[in-house]
N, C-alpha and C positions, 0 to 999 in steps of 0.2 A: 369289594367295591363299596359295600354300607361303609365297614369301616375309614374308607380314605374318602369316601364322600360327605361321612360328617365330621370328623377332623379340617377337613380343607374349609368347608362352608359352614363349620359350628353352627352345623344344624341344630334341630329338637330333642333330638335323644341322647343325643350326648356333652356333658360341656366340659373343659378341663380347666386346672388349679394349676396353680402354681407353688412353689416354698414363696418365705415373704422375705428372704433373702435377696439381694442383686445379684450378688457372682457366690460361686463358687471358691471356697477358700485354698483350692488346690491351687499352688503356685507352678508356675514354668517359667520357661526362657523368656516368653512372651508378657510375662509378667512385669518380669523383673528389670528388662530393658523398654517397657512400656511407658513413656511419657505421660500418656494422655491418662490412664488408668483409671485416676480418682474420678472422669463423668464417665465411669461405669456405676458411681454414686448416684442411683435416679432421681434422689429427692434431695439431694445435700442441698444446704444457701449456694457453698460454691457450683454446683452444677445446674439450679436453676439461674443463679444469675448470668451462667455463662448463655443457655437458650434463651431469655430473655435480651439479651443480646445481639445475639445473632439473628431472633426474629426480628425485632426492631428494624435492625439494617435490612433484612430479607426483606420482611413485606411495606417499610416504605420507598424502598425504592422499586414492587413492580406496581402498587397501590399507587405512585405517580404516576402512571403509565398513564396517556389520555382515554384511554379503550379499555380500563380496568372496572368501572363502575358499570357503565353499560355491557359488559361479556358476563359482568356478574349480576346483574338483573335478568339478564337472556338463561342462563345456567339456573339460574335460582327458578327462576317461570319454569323450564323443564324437570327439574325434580320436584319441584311444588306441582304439577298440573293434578287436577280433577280428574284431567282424562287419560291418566296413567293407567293400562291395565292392572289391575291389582293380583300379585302374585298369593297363590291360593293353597290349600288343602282341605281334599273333602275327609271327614269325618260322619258316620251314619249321614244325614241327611242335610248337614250343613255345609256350606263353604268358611272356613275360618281365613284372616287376613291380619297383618301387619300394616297399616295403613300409614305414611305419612305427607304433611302438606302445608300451605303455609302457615297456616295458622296450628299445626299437628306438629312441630320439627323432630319431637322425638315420638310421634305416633299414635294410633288407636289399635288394641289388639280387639278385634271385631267378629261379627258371624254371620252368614243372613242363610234364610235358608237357599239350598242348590236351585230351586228352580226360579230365584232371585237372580240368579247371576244372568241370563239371559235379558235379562232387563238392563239399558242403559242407567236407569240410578236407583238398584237394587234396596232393598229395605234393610239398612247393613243394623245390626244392634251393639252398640258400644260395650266391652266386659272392661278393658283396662283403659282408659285415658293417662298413657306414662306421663304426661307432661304435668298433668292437676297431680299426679303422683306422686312425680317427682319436686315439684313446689309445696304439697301438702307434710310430705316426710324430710325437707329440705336434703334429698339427697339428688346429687345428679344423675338420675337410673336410665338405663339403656334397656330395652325390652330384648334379652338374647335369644329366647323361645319360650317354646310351650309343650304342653305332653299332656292330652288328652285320654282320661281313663275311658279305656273302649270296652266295659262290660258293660257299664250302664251309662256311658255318657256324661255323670252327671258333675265330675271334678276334673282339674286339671294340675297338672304342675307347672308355676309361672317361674322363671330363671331368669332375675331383675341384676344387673350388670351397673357399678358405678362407673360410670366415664367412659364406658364399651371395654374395659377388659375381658379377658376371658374367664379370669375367676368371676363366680357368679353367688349370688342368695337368692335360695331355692324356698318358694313357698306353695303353701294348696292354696287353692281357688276354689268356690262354689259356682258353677255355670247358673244356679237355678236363680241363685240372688244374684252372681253377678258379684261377688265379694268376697273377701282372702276368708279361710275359713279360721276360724278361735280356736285357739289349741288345734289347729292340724299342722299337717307335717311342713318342718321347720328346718332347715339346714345354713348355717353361716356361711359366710363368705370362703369359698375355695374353688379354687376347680375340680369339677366332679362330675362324676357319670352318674346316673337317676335314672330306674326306669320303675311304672309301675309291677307290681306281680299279684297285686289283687288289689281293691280297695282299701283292705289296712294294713297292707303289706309293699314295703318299697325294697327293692335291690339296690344297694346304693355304698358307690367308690366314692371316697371323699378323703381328706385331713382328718382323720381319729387322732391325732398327737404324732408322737415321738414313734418316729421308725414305719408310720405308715405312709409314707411318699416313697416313690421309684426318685433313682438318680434323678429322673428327666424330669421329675416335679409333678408326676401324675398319681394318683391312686394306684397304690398295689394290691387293697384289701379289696373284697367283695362279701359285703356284710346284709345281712335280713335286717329289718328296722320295720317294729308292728307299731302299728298308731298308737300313740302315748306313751310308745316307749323312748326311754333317755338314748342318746346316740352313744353315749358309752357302754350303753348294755344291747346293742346289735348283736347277733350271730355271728362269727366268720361263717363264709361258704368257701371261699378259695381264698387263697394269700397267690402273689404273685413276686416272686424272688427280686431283690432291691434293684439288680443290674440289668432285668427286664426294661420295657419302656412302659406299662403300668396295666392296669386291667381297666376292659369296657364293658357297660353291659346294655343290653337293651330287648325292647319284647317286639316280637313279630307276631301280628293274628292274621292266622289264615283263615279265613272265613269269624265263624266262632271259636274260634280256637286261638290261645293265647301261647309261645311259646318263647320263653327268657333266656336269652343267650348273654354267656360270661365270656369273654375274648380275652383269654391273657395273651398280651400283646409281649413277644417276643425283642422283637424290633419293628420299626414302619410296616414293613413289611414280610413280616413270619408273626406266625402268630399258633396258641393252641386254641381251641373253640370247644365247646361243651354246654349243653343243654343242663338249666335247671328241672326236674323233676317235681311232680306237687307235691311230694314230701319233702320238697328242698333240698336235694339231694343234687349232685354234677355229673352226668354221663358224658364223658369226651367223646367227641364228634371224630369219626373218620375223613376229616379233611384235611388235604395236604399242608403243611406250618406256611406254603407262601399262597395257599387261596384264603379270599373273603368269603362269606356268606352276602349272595348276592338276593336272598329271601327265598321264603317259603311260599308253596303254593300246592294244595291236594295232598298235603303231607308229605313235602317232597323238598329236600331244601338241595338251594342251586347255588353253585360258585361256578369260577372259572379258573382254569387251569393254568399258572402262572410259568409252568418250567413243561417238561415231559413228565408224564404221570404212566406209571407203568401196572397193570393191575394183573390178577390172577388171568386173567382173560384176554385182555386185550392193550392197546397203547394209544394215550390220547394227546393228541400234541399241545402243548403249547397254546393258549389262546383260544381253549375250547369251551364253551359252555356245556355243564355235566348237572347232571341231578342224583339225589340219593336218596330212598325211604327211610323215614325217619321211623315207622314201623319193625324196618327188617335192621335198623341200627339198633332199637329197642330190646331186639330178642336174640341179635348175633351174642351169640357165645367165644366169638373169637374178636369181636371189634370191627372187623375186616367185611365189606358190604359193596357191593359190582358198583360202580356208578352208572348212567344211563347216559349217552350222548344225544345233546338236545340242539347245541347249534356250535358247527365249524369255519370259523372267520377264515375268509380266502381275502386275497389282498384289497379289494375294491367294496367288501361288506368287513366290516373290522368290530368285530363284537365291542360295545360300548356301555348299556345297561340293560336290566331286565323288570318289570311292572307287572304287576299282578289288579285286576278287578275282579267280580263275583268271580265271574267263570272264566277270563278270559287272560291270554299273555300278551304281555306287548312289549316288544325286543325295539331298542335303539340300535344303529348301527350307522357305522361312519364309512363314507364312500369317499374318497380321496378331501374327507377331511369332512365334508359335509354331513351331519349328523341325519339319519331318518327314522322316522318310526312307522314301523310294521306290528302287525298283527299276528305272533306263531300260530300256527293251525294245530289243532292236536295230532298231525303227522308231521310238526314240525317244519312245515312251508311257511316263508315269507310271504304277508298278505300286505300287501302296502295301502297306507291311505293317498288321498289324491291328494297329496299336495307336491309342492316341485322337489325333486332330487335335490338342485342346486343350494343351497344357502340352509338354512337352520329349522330346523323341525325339533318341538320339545316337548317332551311329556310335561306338560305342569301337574297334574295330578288326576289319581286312580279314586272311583268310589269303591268300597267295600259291600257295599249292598245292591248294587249295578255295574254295568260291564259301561258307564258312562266314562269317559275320558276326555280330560280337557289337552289341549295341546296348542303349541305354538309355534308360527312361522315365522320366520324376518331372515335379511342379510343386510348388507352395510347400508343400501342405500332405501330399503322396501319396509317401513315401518312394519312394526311387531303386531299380527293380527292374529287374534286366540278366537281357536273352534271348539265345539261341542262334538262328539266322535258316541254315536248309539247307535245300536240295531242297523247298523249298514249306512247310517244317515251322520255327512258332514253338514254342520251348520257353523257360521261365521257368527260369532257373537258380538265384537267391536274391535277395532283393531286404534293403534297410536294415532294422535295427529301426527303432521310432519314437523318435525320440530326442528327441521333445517331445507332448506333450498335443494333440494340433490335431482335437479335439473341438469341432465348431462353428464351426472356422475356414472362411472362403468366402472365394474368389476373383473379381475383378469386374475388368473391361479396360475404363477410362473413358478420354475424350480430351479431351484442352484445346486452348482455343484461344490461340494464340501471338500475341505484339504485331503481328505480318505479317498475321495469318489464316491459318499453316498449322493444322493438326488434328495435336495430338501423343498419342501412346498413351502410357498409362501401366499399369501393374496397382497394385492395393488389396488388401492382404490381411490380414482381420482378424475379431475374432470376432464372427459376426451376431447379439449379442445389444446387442453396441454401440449405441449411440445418437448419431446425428449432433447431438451436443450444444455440440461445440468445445471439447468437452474430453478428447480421445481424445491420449492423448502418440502422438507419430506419426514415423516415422523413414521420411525421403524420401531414396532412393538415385541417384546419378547416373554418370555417365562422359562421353559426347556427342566420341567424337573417333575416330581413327586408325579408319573404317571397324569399329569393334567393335561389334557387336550385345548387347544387356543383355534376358537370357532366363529367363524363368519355371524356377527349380530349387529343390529341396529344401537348405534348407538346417539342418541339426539345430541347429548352433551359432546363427544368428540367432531360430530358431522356440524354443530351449531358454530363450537370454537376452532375447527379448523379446515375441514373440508368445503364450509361458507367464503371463507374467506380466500382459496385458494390453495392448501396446502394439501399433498398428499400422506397417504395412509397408510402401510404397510403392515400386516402381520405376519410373523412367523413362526411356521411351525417345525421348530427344533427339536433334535433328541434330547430326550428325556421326557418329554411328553407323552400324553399316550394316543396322540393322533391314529398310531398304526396295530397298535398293540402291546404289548408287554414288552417284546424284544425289541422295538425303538424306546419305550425309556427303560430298560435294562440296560442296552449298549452303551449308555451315559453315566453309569454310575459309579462310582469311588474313583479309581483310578482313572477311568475313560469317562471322567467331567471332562475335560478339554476337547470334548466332538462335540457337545452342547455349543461350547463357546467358540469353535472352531465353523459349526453353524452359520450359527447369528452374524457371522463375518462374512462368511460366503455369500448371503443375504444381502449386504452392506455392500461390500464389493460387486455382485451384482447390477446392484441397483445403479453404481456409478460406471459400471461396464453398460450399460444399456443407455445412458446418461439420462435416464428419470432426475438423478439430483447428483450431487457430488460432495466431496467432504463440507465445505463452505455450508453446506446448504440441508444438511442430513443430521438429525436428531434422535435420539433414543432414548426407551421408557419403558419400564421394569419396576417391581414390585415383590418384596420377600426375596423367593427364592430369583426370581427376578430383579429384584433390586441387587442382589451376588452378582448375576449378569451383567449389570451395568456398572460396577467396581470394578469386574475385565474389563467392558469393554473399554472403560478409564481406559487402565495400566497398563493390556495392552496391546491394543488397538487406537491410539488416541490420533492416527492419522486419518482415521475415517470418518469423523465425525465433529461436529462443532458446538451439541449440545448434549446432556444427558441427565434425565429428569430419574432421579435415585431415589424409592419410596421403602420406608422401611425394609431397610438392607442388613443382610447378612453382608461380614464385610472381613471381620476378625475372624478369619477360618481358624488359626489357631488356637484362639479361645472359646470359637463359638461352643463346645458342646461345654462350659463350664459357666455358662451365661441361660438362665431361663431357663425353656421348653429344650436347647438346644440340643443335650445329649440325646433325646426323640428323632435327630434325625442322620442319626451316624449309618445307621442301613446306604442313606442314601450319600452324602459326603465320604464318608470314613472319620476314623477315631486319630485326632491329632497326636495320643498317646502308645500311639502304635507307629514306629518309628520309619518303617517304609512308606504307611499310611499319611503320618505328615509330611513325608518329600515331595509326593505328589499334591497335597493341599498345599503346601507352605509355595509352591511353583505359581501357582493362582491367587492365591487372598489377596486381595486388591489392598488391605490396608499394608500386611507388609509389602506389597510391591510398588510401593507412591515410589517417585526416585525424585531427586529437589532438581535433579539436572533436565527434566524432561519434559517437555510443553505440549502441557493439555488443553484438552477441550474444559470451555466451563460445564458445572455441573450443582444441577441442585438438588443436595441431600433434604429427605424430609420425611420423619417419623411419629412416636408419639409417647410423653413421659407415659399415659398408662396402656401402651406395648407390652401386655406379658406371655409374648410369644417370643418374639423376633426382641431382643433388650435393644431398648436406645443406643446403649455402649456404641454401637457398634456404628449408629449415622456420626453421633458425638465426636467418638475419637478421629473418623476418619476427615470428616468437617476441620478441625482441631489439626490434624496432619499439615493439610492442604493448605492451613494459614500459615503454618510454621514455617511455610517452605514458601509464602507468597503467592502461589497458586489462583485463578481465578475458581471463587465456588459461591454458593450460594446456600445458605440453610434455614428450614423451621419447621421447628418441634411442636405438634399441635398438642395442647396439656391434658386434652381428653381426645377418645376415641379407639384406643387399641390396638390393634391389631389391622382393626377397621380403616384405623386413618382419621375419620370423624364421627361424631358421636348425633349428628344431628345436619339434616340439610341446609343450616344456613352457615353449620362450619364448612359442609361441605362444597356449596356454591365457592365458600372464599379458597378455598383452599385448589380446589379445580383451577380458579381463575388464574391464582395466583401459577399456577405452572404452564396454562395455554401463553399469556402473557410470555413468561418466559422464554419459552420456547421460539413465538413470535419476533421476538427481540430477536435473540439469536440467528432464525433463519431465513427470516425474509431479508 
C-alpha cells in the first residue's frame, strides 16, 4: 500500500527518474509502419512546432467562447481561495503545508505549530517561497516534496522539479535558519528515491551513470552516501537486476525508532522487501513478493495479503490485514515467522488503509465504496468516529507524539470539513466555503450490469428537479486500473463548471480499481483489461437505458491510465457518446512499455513483446484501432511536453492519426507541468476551463 500510494501520488519519500532518452531504440512492427513516430521526438523544432499549432487552433477557438473568461476567473477564485483547507502533515509538534494562491501560484512550503491549526489564520512561517525561488534561480521549479529528518527535527530534504516533471533536484534544508544548507546534501537532476538513515547518512536510488537504470527508467542501485561524500563514492547495499522495475527506499519511525526499508521492486506489483540493519547490513523481510508494507507500529510491521497466504499454521485469504514481529524476524533462524491476523475485509468493510499515532491504530475502510475511518481496538474491534457512513471520510494526518488525528469529511455536494479526533473528543475546526450553488443537488449510488454479469457501482449527481428525459448533458468519469479506488468528494471546480450550470455528474467505479479489494482490480488485468472497459460501457449504456442522458448528450473523461479508457472508449464505443475529454493518455499499447516509465507497468498491461500478450493489447490500443471509415465522437487530447511518466508520443501521434483521416479532435500540450497536467494554478484555471468549455459546446 506505501508503495502504490507514493508512486500514484509522488508523494515525500519517494520520487522517480527517468533516462534522458525519448524512446527506446528497440524497433518493432509498430515502428516501422508508424507514421507519426518522429513527435515521439519531445523537444525536436519539428515536434514543438507541430503542438504549437495545434494549441493555437485548440485554445482560440474555446478562448472564443463568450463564457470562457468568466468560468475562468470563477475556477481561478477556487484554487486561489484563502479559505482552502490546507492539506497537512504533522511532524513532532508542527503542522507542515504546501500552500498555494494567487499571488503564491507555485506556492509556500510552510509550518505553524499544531495548536495553530485550530485557529482560522494560524501563525503559518514561511521556509520555501518557490515562486522568489524560482525567479531568484531563473529556473521554473515545482516544489514535488519534502522529507523531514525525524531525530532531531532540525533538516529537511527539499525535491525542487523544473516544469513539474518527475525527475527531481534534491537538496538539504536547515529548518532553524530556514535556508538550503552549504555543502549539504546535493543530488542532480534524476528520478530518485531518498530517504534519510541518520543525519549524515542518506539511502539513496538515483542515476550513478552507466548501467544503473532498470529498463523502466528507475533506480536499481541502493547505495549509503555520508555527508561529504562524492556520489561516486556511495556504498552499494543492494543492486536490483536490470529487468526488475527498480528499487525503493524509505524510513518508517515507530515511535523513536527509525526503520529503512529497501523494496526491490519486482514488477508494480511483487516486490522483495528487507530491512536495513545499523551496521547497514539487508535482512529480507518474510513478506509475500505481491504484499506492500503497509507500516510499522509496536514493532510489528503490517501488509495485506494480496493472493491466499498459506503458513505453517494456518490460511489467510486474500484481502487480509496481517502483522509480523519484526523482533522474532530478527532472531528466526529459518526466515520463516506466523503472521498475526489483525483485520478481515467482508464485502461492505473492504480494508483500504492503515495509520498509526503514539499509541493508537486507525484502519480506513470502504463500505460500498464509501471510505471510513475507525479506530482498531487492541482486540482488534472497529471503533468508529461520528461522522456519516455515507460520502468520504480521510485520514489527512497522524501526530507521532500524540494519538491527535486530523480527518476529513465531504461528498459531491457537502463541502470538505476537517476535525481534530483526541481523547474521545471530535472537534470541527473549518470546513470549505461553497464554491458552487448545490441547491437541490442529490446524490444516488446505482449499479450496472456488465457484459459478464458482474454488478458495477456507480454515483449520479445532479439536480432532482431533472427529468429523465435524455436530455440531461451528462459528464461520465472513469479510471479502472493500478488498484486506485474513485471516491465520492467535493469538488468546487467540477460543481462551479458544471453541475451550476445544469449538467450531470457520474462516477464510476470500474474493475481494476480497488473499490472492492484486490480481487476487483486483479480481474482486470493483462488479458481481462477488456471488463474494465466492458465496465465503463455498462455505465454509459445504463445511463441512456434509464434516459438520464443519451448519446447526443453524454461526455467522458479520463486521465493516464484513464486517459487508455477514453482511446476505447473512442474506438470502440464511439456510439455512445458525443464528447470525450483525453488527459495524458496511454494510447500506443504497442509501444508503450518502450516509451518512459512505461516498461513499470507491464504487471498491469502486459508485455507487447510477448506474442499472446500482444494479441490481447494490440485488440484494444486505441491508436492502432482508429479506422478512417468510422464516425466518431469529437475528442480532446491533452498532455504535457515535460510528461516523464506517461510520453507525449502517445496524445501526439494519436491527435496526428485523427487529422490524417479528417476526424473531428481537438488538442494541447501544456509545455510545463508533468505528469500533473499544470505546473502552477493560473495554468491550471486555463487549462480546466478550457475543457468545461468544451464539453459545454458539445453537450448542451
Amino acid at each position: 500500500m506505501i508503495f502504490r500510494a507514493l508512486f500514484v501520488l509522488t508523494s515525500a519519500v519517494l520520487m522517480f527518474s527517468i533516462s534522458c532518452s525519448s524512446t527506446n531504440s528497440k524497433q518493432t512492427t509498430a515502428t516501422v509502419n508508424d507514421p507519426f513516430i518522429k513527435l515521439e521526438d519531445i523537444r525536436s523544432a519539428e515536434s514543438m512546432a507541430w503542438v504549437k499549432n495545434e494549441n493555437q487552433q485548440s485554445s482560440s477557438h474555446l478562448k472564443a467562447n463568450p463564457a470562457f473568461t468568466s468560468l475562468k476567473d470563477s475556477i481561478k477564485g477556487i484554487l486561489a481561495s484563502k479559505e482552502k483547507i490546507p492539506g497537512v502533515t504533522i511532524v513532532d509538534e508542527y503542522v507542515y503545508n504546501h500552500w498555494t494562491d494567487e499571488k503564491n501560484p507555485r506556492g509556500l512550503w510552510r509550518r505553524a505549530k499544531i495548536s495553530e491549526i485550530q485557529k482560522h489564520d494560524p501563525a503559518w512561517e514561511v521556509l520555501i517561497d518557490v515562486d522568489a525561488l524560482g525567479k531568484a534561480e531563473n529556473e521554473s521549479w515545482v516544489l514535488k516534496s519534502t522529507q523531514v529528518l525525524k531525530t532531531d527535527y532540525s533538516r529537511a530534504l527539499v525535491f525542487l522539479s523544473r516544469k513539474g516533471k518527475d525527475a527531481t533536484v534534491m537538496r538539504e534544508f536547515d529548518l532553524t535558519s530556514k535556508s538550503f544548507v552549504a555543502d549539504g546534501f546535493f543530488l542532480p537532476e534524476a528520478k530518485m528515491t531518498v530517504t534519510w538513515f541518520d543525519k549524515d547518512t542518506l539511502i539513496v536510488g538515483t542515476n550513478f551513470g552507466a548501467d544503473s537504470m532498470a529498463d523502466s527508467g528507475y533506480p536499481r542501485f541502493a547505495k549509503v552516501l555520508k555527508r561529504k561524500q562524492a556520489l561516486t563514492d556511495a556504498k552499494m547495499v543492494l543492486e536490483s537486476p536490470v529487468k526488475n522495475m527498480g528499487m525503493w527506499t524509505w524510513t518508517i519511525h515507530d515511535g523513536k525508532t527509525p526503520y529503512t526499508i529497501i523494496n526491490d521492486r519486482i514488477n508494480f506489483y511483487e516486490s522483495d522487501s528487507y530491512l536495513l540493519t545499523p551496521d547497514l547490513k539487508v535482512k529480507k523481510l518474510p513478506i509475500p513478493k505481491d504484499s506492500d508494507i503497509d507500516g510499522i507500529f509496536k514493532g510489528e510491521i503490517y501488509y495485506l495479503t494480496k493472493s491466499e497466504l498459506k503458513t505453517e499454521k494456518q490460511t489467510f485469504q486474500s484481502g487480509t490485514l496481517v502483522k509480523v514481529s519484526i523482533a522474532k524476524i530478527l532472531t528466526s533462524t529459518t526466515g520463516n515467522v506466523e503472521p498475526e491476523l489483525v483485520f478481515l475485509s467482508t464485502p461492505k468493510k473492504i480494508y483500504s488503509s492503515i495509520n498509526f499515532s503514539k499509541d493508537k491504530r486507525w484502519l480506513t475502510v470502504l463500505n460500498q465504496v464509501n471510505p471510513n475511518v475507525f479506530e482498531l481496538s487492541d482486540k482488534n474491534k472497529l471503533l468508529p468516529l461520528k461522522l456519516p457512513s455515507v460520502g468520504n471520510s480521510s485520514l489527512m494526518a497522524t501526530a507521532d507524539n500524540s494519538d491527535q488525528i486530523l480527518v476529513t469529511y465531504s461528498n459531491f455536494s457537502q463541502p470538505t470539513t476537517l476535525y481534530s479526533f483526541e481523547k474521545g473528543q471530535m472537534t470541527k475546526l473549518r470546513s470549505l466555503p461553497a464554491f458552487f450553488n448545490a441547491s437541490g443537488i442529490v446524490v444516488d449510488q446505482r449499479w450496472a450490469t456488465s457484459k459478464d454479469g458482474t454488478k458495477v457501482p456507480y454515483y449520479i449527481v445532479r439536480n432532482k428537479k431533472q427529468k429523465d428525459d435524455s436530455k440531461n448533458p451528462t459528464l461520465l468519469y472513469g479510471y479502472g486500473g493500478f488498484e486506485v479506488a474513485m471516491q465520492p468528494n467535493y469538488s468546487g471546480v467540477m460543481g462551479k463548471a458544471w453541475l451550476e450550470s445544469g449538467g450531470t455528474y457520474v462516477l464510476a467505479n470500474i474493475r481494476g480499481g480497488g473499490e472492492f479489494g484486490p480481487s476487483w482490480h486483479q480481474s482486470a488485468l493483462k488479458l481481462n483489461r477488456q471488463r474494465a472497459f466492458d465496465d465503463f460501457f455498462a455505465v454509459a449504456e445504463d445511463l441512456i437505458k434509464t434516459k438520464v442522458t443519451s448519446p447526443a448528450h453524454l461526455g467522458v473523461m479520463g486521465g493516464s491510465n484513464g486517459g487508455l479508457l477514453m482511446g476505447v472508449a473512442l474506438t470502440q464505443r464511439p456510439d455512445l457518446f458525443n464528447a470525450i475529454v483525453c488527459e495524458v493518455p496511454l494510447l500506443d499499447m504497442a509501444r508503450y512499455h518502450l516509451l518512459l516509465a512505461g516498461a513499470s507497468w507491464m504487471a498491469e498491461y502486459g508485455s507487447p513483446d510477448v506474442p499472446a500478450e500482444r494479441d490481447y493489447i494490440l485488440k484494444y490500443s486505441p491508436y492502432q484501432n482508429v479506422k478512417s471509415t468510422e464516425k466518431y465522437p469529437e475528442i480532446f487530447i491533452t498532455t504535457s511536453t515535460e510528461d516523464d511518466r506517461v510520453h507525449p508520443g502517445h496524445a501526439r501521434k494519436m491527435a496526428a492519426k485523427l487529422k490524417s483521416m479528417g476526424k473531428q479532435y481537438m488538442y494541447f500540450e501544456n509545455t510545463e507541468g508533468g505528469h500533473g497536467r499544470t505546473a502552477d494554478l493560473n495554468q491550471a484555471a486555463e487549462y480546466l476551463t478550457m475543457q468545461y468549455i468544451f464539453l459545454r459546446e458539445k453537450l448542451f
